[in-house]
PDBQT receptor file of N, H, CA, C and O in Angstrom, charges set to zero:
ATOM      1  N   UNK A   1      13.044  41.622  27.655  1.00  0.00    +0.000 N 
ATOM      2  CA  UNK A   1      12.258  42.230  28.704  1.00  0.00    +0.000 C 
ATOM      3  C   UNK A   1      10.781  42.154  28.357  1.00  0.00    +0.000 C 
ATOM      4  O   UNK A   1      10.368  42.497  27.249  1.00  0.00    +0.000 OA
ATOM      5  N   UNK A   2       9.926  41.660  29.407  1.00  0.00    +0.000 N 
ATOM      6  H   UNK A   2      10.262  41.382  30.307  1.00  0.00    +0.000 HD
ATOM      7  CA  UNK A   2       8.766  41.597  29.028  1.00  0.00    +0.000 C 
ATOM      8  C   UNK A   2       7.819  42.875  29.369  1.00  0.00    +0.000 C 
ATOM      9  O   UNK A   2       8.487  43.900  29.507  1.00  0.00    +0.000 OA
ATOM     10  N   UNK A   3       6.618  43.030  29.514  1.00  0.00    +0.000 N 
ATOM     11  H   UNK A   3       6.074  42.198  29.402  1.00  0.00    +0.000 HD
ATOM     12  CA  UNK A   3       5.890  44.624  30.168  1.00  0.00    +0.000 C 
ATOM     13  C   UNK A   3       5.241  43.806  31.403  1.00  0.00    +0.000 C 
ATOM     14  O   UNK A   3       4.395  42.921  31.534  1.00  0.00    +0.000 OA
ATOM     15  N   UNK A   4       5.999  44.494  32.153  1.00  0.00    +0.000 N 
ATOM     16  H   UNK A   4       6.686  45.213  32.046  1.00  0.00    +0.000 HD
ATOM     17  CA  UNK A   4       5.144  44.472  34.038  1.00  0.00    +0.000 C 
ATOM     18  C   UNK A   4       4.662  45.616  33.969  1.00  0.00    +0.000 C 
ATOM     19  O   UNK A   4       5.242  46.655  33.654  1.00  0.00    +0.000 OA
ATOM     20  N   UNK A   5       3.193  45.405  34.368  1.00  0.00    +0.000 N 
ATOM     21  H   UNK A   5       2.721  44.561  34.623  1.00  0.00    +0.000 HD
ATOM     22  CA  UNK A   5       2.317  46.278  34.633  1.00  0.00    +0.000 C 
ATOM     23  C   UNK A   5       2.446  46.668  35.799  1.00  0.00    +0.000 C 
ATOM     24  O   UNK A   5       2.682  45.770  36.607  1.00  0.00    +0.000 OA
ATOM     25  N   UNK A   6       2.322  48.523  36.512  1.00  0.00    +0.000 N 
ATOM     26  H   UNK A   6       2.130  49.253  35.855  1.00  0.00    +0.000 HD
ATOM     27  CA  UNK A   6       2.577  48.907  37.632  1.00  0.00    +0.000 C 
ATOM     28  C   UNK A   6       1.055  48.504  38.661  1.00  0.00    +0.000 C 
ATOM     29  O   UNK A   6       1.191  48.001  39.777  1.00  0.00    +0.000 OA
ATOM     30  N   UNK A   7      -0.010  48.745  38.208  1.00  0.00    +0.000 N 
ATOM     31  H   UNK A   7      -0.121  49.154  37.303  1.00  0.00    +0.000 HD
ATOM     32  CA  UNK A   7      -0.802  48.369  39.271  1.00  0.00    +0.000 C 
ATOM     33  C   UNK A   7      -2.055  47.656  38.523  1.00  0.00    +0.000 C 
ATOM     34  O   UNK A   7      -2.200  47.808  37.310  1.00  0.00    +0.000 OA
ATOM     35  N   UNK A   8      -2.721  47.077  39.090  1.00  0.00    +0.000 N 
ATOM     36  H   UNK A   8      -2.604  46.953  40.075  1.00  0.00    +0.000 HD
ATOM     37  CA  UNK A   8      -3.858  46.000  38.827  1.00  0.00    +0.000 C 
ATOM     38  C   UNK A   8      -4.813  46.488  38.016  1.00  0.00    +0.000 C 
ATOM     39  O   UNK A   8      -5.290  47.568  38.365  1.00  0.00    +0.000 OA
ATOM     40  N   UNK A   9      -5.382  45.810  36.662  1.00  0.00    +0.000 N 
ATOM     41  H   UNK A   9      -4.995  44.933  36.378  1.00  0.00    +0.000 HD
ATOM     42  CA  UNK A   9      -6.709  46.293  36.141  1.00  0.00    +0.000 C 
ATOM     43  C   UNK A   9      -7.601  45.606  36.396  1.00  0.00    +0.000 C 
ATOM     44  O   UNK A   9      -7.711  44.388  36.252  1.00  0.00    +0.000 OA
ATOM     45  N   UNK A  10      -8.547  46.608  36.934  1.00  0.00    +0.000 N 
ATOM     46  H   UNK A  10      -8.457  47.597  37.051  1.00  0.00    +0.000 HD
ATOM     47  CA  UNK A  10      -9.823  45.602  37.462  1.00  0.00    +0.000 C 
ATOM     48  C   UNK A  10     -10.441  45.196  36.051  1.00  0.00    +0.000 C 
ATOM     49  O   UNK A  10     -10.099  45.659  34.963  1.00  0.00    +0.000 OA
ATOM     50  N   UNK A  11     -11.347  44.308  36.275  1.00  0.00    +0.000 N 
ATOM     51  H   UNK A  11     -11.625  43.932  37.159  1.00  0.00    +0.000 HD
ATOM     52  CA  UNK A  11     -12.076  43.720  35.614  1.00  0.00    +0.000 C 
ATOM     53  C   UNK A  11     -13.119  44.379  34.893  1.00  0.00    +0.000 C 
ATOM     54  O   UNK A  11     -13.367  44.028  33.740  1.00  0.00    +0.000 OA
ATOM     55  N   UNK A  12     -13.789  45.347  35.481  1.00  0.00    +0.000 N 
ATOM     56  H   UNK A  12     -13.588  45.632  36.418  1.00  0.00    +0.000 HD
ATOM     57  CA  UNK A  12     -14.320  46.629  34.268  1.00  0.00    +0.000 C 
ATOM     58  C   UNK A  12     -13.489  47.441  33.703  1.00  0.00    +0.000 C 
ATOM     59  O   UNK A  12     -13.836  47.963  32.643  1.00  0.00    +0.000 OA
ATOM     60  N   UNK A  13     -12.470  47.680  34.151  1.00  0.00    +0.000 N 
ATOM     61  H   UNK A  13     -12.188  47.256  35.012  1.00  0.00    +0.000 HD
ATOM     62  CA  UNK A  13     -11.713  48.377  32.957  1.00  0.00    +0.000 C 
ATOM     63  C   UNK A  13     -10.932  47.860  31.784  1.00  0.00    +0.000 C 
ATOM     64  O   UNK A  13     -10.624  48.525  30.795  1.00  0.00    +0.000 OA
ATOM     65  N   UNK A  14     -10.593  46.362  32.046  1.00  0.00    +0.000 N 
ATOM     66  H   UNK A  14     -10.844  45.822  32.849  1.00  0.00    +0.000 HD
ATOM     67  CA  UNK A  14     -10.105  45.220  31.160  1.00  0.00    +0.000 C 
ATOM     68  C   UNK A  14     -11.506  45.308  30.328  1.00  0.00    +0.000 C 
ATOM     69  O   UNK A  14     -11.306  45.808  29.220  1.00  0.00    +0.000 OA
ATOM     70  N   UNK A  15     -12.515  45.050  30.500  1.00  0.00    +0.000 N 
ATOM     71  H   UNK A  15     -12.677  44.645  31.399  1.00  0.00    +0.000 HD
ATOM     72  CA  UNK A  15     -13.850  44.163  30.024  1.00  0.00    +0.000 C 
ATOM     73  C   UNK A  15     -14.191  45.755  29.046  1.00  0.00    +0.000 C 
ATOM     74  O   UNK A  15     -14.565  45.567  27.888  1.00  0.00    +0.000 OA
ATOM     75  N   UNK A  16     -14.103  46.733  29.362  1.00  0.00    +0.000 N 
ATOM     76  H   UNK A  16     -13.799  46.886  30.303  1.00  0.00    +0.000 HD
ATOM     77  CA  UNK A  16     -14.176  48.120  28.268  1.00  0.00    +0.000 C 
ATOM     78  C   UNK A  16     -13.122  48.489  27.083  1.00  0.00    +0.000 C 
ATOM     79  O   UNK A  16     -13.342  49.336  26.218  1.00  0.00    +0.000 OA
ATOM     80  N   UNK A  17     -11.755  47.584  27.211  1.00  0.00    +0.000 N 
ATOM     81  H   UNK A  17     -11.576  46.895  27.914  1.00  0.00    +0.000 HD
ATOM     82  CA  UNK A  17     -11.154  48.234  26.445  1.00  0.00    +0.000 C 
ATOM     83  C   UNK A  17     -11.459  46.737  25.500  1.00  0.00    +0.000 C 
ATOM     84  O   UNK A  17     -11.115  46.754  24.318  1.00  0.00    +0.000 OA
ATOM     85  N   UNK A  18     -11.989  45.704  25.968  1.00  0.00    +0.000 N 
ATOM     86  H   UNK A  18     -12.268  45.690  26.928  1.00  0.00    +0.000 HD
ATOM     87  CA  UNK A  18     -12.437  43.877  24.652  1.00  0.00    +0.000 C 
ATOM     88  C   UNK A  18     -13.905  44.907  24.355  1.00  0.00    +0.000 C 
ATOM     89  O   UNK A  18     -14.231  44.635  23.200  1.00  0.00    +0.000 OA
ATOM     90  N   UNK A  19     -14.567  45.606  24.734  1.00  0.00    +0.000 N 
ATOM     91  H   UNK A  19     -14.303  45.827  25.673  1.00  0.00    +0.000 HD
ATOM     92  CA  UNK A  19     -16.020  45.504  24.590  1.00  0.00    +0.000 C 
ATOM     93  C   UNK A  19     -16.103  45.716  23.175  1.00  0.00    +0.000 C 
ATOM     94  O   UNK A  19     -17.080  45.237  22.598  1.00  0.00    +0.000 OA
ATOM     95  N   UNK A  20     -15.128  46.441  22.424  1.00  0.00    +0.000 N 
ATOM     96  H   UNK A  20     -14.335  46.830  22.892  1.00  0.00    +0.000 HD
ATOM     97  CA  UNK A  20     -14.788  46.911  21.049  1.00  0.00    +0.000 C 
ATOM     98  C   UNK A  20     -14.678  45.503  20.007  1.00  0.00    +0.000 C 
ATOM     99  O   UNK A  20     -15.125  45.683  18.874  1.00  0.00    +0.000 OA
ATOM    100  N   UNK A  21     -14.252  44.459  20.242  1.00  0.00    +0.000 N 
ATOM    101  H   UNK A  21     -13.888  44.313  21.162  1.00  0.00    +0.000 HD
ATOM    102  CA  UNK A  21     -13.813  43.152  19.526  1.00  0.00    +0.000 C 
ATOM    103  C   UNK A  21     -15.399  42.775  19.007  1.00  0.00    +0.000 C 
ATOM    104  O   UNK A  21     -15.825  41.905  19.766  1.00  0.00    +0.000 OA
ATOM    105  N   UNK A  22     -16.214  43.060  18.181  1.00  0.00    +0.000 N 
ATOM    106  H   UNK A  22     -15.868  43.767  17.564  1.00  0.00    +0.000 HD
ATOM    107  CA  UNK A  22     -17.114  42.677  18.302  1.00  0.00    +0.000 C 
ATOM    108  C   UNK A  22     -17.261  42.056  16.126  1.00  0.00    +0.000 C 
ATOM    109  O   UNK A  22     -16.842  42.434  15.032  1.00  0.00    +0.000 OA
ATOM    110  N   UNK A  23     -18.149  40.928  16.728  1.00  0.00    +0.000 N 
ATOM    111  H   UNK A  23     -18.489  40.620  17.616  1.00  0.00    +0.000 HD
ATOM    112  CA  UNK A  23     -18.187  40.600  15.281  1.00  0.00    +0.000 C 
ATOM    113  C   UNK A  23     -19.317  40.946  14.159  1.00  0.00    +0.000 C 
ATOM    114  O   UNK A  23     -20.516  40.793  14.395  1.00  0.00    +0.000 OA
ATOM    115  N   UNK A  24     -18.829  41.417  12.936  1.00  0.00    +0.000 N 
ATOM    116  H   UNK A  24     -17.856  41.541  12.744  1.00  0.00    +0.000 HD
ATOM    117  CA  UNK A  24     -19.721  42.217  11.962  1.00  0.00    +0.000 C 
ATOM    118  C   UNK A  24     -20.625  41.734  10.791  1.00  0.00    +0.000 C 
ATOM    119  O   UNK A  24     -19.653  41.533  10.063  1.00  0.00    +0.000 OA
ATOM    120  N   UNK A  25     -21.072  41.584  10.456  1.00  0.00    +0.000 N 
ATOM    121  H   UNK A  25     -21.861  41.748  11.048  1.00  0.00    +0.000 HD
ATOM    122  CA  UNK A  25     -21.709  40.711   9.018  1.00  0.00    +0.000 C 
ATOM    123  C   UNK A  25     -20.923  41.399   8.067  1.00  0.00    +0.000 C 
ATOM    124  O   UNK A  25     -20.753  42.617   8.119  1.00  0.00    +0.000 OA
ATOM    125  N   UNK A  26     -20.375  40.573   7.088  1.00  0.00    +0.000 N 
ATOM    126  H   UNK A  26     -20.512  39.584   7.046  1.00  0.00    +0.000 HD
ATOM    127  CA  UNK A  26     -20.189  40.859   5.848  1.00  0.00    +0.000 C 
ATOM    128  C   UNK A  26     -20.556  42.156   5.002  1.00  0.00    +0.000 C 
ATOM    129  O   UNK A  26     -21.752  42.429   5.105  1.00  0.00    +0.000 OA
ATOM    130  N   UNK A  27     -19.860  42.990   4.223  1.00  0.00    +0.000 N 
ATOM    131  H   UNK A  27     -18.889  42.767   4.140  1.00  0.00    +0.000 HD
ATOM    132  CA  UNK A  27     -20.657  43.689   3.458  1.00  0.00    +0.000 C 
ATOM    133  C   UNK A  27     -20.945  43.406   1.826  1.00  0.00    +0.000 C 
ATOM    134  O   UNK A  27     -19.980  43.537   1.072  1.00  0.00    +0.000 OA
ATOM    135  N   UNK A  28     -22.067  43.074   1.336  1.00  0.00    +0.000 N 
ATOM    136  H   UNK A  28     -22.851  42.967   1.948  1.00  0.00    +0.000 HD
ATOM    137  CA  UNK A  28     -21.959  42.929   0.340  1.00  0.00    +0.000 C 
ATOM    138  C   UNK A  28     -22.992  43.878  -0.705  1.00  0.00    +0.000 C 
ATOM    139  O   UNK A  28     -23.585  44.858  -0.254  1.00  0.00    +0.000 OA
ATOM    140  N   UNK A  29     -23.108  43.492  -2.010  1.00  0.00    +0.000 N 
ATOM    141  H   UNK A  29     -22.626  42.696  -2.376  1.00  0.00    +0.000 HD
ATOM    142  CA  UNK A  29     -23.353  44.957  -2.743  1.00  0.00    +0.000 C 
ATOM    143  C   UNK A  29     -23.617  44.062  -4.177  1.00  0.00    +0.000 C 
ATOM    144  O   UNK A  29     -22.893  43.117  -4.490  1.00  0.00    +0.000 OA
ATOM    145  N   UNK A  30     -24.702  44.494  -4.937  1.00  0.00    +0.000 N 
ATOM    146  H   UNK A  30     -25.290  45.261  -4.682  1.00  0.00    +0.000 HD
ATOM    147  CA  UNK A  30     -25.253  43.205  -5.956  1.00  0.00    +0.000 C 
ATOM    148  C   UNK A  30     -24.049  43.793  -7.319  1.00  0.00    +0.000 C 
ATOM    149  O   UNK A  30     -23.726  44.981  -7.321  1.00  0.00    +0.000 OA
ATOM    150  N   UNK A  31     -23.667  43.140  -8.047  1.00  0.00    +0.000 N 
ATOM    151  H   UNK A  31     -23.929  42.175  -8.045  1.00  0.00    +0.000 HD
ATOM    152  CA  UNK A  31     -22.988  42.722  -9.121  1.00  0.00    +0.000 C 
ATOM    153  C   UNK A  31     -23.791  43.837  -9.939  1.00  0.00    +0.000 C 
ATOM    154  O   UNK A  31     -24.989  44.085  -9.802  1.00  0.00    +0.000 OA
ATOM    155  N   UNK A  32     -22.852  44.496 -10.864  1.00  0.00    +0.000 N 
ATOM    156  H   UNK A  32     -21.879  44.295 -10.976  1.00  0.00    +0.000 HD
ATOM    157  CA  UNK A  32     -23.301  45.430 -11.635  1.00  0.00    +0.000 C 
ATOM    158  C   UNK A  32     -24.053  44.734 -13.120  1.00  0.00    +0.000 C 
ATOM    159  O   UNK A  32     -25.053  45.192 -13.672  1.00  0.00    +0.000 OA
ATOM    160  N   UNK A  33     -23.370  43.687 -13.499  1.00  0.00    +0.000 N 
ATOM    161  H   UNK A  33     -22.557  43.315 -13.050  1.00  0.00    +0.000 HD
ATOM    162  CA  UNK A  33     -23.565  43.009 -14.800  1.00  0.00    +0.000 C 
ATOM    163  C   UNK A  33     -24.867  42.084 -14.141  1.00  0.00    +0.000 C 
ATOM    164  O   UNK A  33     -26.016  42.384 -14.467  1.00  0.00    +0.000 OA
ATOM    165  N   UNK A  34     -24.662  41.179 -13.390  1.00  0.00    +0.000 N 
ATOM    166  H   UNK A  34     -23.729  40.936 -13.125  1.00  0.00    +0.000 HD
ATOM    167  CA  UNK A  34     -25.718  39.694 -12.966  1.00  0.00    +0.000 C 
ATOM    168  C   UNK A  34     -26.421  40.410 -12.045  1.00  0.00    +0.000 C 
ATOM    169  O   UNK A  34     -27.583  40.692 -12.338  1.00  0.00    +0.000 OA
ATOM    170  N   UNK A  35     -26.037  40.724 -11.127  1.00  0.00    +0.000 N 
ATOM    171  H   UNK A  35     -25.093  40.494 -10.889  1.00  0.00    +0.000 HD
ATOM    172  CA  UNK A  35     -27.119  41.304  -9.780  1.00  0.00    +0.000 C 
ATOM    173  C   UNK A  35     -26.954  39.986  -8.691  1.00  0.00    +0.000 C 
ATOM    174  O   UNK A  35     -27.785  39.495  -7.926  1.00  0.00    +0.000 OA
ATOM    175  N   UNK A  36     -25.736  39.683  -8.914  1.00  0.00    +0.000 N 
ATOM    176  H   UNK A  36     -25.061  40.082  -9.535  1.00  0.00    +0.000 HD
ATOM    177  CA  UNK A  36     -25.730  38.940  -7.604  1.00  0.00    +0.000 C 
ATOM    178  C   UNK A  36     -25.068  39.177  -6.733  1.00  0.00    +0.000 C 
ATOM    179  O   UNK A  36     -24.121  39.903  -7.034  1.00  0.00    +0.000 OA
ATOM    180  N   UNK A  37     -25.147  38.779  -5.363  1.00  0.00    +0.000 N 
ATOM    181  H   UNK A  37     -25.916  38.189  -5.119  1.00  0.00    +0.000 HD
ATOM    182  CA  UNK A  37     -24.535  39.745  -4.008  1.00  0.00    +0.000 C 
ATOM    183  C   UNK A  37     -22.849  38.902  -4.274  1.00  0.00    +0.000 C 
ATOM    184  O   UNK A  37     -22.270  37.858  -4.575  1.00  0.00    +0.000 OA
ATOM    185  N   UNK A  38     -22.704  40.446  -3.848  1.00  0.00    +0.000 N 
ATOM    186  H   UNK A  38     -23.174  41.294  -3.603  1.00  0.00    +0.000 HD
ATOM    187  CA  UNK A  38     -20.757  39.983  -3.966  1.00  0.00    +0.000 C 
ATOM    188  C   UNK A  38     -20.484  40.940  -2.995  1.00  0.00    +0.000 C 
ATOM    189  O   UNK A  38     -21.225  41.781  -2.483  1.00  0.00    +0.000 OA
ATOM    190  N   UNK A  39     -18.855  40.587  -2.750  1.00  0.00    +0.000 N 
ATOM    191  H   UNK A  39     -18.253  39.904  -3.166  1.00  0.00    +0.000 HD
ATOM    192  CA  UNK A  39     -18.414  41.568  -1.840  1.00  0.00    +0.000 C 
ATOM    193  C   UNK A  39     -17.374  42.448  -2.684  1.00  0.00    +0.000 C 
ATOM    194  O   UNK A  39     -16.516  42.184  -3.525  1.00  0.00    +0.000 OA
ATOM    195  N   UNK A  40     -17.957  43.892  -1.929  1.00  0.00    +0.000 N 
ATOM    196  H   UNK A  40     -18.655  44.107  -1.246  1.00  0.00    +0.000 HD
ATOM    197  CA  UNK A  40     -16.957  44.963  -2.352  1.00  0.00    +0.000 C 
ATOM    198  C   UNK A  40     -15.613  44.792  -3.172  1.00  0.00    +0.000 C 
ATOM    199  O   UNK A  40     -14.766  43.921  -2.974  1.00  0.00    +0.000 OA
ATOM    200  N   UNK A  41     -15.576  45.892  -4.232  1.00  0.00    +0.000 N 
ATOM    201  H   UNK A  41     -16.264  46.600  -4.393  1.00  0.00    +0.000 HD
ATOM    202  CA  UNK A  41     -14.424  45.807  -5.058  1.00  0.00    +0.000 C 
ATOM    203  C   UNK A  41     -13.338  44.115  -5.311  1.00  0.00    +0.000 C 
ATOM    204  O   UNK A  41     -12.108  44.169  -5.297  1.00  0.00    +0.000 OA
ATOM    205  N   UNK A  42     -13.918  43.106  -5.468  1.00  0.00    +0.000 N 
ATOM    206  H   UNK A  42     -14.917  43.062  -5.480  1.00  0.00    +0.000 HD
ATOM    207  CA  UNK A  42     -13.249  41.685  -6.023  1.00  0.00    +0.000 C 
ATOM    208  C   UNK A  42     -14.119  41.031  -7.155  1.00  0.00    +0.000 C 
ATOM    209  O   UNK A  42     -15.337  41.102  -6.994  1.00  0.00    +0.000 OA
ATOM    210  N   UNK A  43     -13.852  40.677  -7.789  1.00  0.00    +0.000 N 
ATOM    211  H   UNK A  43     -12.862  40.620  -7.920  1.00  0.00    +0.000 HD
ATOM    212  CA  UNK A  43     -14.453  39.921  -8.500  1.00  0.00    +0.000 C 
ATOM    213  C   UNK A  43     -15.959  39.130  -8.520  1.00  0.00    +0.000 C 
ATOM    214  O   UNK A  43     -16.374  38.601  -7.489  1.00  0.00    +0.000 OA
ATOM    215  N   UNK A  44     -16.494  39.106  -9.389  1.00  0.00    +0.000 N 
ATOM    216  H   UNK A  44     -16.156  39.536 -10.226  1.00  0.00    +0.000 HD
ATOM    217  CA  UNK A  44     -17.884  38.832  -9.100  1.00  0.00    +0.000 C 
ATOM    218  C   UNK A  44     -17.709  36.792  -9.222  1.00  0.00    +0.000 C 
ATOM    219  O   UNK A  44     -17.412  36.263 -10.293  1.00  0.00    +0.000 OA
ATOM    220  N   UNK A  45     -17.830  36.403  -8.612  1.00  0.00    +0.000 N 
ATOM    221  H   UNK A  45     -18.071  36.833  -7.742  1.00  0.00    +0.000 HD
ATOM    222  CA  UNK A  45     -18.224  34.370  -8.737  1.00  0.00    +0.000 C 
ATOM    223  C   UNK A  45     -18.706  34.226  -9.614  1.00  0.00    +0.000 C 
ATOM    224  O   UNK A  45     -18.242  33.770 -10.659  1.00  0.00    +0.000 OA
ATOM    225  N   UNK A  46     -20.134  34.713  -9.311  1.00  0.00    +0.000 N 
ATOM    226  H   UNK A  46     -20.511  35.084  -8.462  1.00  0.00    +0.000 HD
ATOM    227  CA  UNK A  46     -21.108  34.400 -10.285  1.00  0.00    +0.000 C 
ATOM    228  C   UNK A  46     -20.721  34.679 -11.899  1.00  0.00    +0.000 C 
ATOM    229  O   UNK A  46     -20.720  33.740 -12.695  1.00  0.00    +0.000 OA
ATOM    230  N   UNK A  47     -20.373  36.140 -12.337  1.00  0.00    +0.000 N 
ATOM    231  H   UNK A  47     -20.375  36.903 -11.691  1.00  0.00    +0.000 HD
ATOM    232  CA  UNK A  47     -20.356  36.263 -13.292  1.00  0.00    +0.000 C 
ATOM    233  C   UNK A  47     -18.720  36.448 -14.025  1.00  0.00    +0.000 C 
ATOM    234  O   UNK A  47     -18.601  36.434 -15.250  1.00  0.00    +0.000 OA
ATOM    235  N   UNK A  48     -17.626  36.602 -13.184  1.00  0.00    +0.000 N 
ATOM    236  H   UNK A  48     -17.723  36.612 -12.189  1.00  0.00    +0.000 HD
ATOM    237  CA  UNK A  48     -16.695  36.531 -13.373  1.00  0.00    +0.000 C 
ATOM    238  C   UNK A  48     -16.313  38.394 -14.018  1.00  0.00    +0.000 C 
ATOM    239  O   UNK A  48     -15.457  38.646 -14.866  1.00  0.00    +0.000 OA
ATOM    240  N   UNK A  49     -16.823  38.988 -13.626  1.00  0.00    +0.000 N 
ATOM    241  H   UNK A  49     -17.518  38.783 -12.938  1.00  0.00    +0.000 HD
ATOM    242  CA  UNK A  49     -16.809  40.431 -14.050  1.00  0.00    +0.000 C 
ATOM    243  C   UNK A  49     -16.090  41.335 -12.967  1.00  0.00    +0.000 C 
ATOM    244  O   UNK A  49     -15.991  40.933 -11.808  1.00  0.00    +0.000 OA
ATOM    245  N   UNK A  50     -15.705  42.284 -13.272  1.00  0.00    +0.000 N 
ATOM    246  H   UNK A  50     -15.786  42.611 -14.214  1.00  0.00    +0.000 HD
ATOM    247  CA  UNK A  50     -15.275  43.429 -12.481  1.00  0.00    +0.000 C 
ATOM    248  C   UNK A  50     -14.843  44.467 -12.585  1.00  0.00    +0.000 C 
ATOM    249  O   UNK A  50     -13.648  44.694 -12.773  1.00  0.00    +0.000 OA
ATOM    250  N   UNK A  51     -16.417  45.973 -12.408  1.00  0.00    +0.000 N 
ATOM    251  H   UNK A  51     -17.388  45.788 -12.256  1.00  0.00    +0.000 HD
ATOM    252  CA  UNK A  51     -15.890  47.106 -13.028  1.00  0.00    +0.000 C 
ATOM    253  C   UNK A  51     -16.575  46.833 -13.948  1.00  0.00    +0.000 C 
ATOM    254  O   UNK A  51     -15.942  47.276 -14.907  1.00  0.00    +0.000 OA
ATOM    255  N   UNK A  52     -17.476  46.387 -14.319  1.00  0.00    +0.000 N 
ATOM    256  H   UNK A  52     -17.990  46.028 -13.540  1.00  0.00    +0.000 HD
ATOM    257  CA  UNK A  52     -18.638  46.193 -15.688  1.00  0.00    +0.000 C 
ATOM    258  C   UNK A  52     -17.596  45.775 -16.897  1.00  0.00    +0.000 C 
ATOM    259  O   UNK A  52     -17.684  46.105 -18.079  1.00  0.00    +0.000 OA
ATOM    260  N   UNK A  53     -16.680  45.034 -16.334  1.00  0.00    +0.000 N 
ATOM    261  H   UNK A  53     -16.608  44.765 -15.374  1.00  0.00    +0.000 HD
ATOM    262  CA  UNK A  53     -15.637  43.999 -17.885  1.00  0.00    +0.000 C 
ATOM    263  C   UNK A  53     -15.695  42.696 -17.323  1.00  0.00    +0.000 C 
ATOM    264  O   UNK A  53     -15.771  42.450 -16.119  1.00  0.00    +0.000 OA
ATOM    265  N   UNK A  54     -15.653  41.821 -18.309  1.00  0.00    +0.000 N 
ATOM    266  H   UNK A  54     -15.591  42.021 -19.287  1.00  0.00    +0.000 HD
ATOM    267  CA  UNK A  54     -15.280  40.560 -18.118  1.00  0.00    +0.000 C 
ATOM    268  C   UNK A  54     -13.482  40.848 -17.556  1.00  0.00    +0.000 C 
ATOM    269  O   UNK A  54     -12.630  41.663 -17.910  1.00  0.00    +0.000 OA
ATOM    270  N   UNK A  55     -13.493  39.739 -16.548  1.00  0.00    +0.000 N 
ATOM    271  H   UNK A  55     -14.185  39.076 -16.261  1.00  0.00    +0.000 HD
ATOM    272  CA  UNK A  55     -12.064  39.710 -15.913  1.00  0.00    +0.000 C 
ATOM    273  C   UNK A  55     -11.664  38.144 -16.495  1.00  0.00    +0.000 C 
ATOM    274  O   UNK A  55     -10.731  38.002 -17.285  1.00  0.00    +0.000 OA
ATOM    275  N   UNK A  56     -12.614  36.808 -15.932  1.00  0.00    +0.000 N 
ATOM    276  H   UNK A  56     -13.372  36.923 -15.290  1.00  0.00    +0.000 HD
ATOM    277  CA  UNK A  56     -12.639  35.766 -15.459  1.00  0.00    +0.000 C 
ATOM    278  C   UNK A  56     -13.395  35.173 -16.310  1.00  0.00    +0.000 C 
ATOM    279  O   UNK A  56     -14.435  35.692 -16.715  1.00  0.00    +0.000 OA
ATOM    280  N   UNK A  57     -12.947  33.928 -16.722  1.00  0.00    +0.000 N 
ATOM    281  H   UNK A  57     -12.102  33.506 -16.393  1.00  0.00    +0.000 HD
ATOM    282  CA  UNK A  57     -14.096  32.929 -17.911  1.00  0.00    +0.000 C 
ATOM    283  C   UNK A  57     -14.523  31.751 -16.403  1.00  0.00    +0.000 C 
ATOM    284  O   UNK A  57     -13.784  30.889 -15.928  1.00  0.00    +0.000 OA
ATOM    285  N   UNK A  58     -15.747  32.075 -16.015  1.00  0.00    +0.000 N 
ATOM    286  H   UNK A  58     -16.348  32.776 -16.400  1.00  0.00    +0.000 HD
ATOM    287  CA  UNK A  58     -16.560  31.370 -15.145  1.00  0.00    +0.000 C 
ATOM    288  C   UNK A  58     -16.824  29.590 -16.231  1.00  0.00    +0.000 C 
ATOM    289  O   UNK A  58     -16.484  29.512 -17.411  1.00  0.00    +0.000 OA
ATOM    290  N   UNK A  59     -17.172  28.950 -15.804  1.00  0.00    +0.000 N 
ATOM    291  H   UNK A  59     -17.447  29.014 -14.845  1.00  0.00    +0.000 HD
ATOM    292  CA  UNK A  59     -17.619  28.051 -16.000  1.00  0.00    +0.000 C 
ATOM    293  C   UNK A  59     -18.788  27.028 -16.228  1.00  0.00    +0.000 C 
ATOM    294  O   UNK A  59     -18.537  25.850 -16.479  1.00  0.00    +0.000 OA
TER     295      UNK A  59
């Protein structure tokens, strides 16, 4: 069974409940050890750290 809708949504009330889908920039936050921008709680690229320890042997 699929969902039939009982009566018609207009087009402003469709277009208010997408108005929410909207796209965000990144958050990022500088590296405690290097100071380079990383994103929240993962591993740092640059320095291979996380949580002020080495995690990762960078290259």
């Amino acid at each position: 069974m699929s969902i039939c809708p009982k009566n018609k949504s207009s087009k402003s009330r469709r277009d208010k409940r997408r108005a929410n889908w909207k796209m965000k920039a990144a958050t990022l936050v500088k590296c405690s050890r290097c100071g380079a921008l990383m994103v929240p709680h993962r591993v740092c690229k640059a320095c291979g750290s996380y949580n002020k320890k080495q995690v990762v042997n960078v290259d």
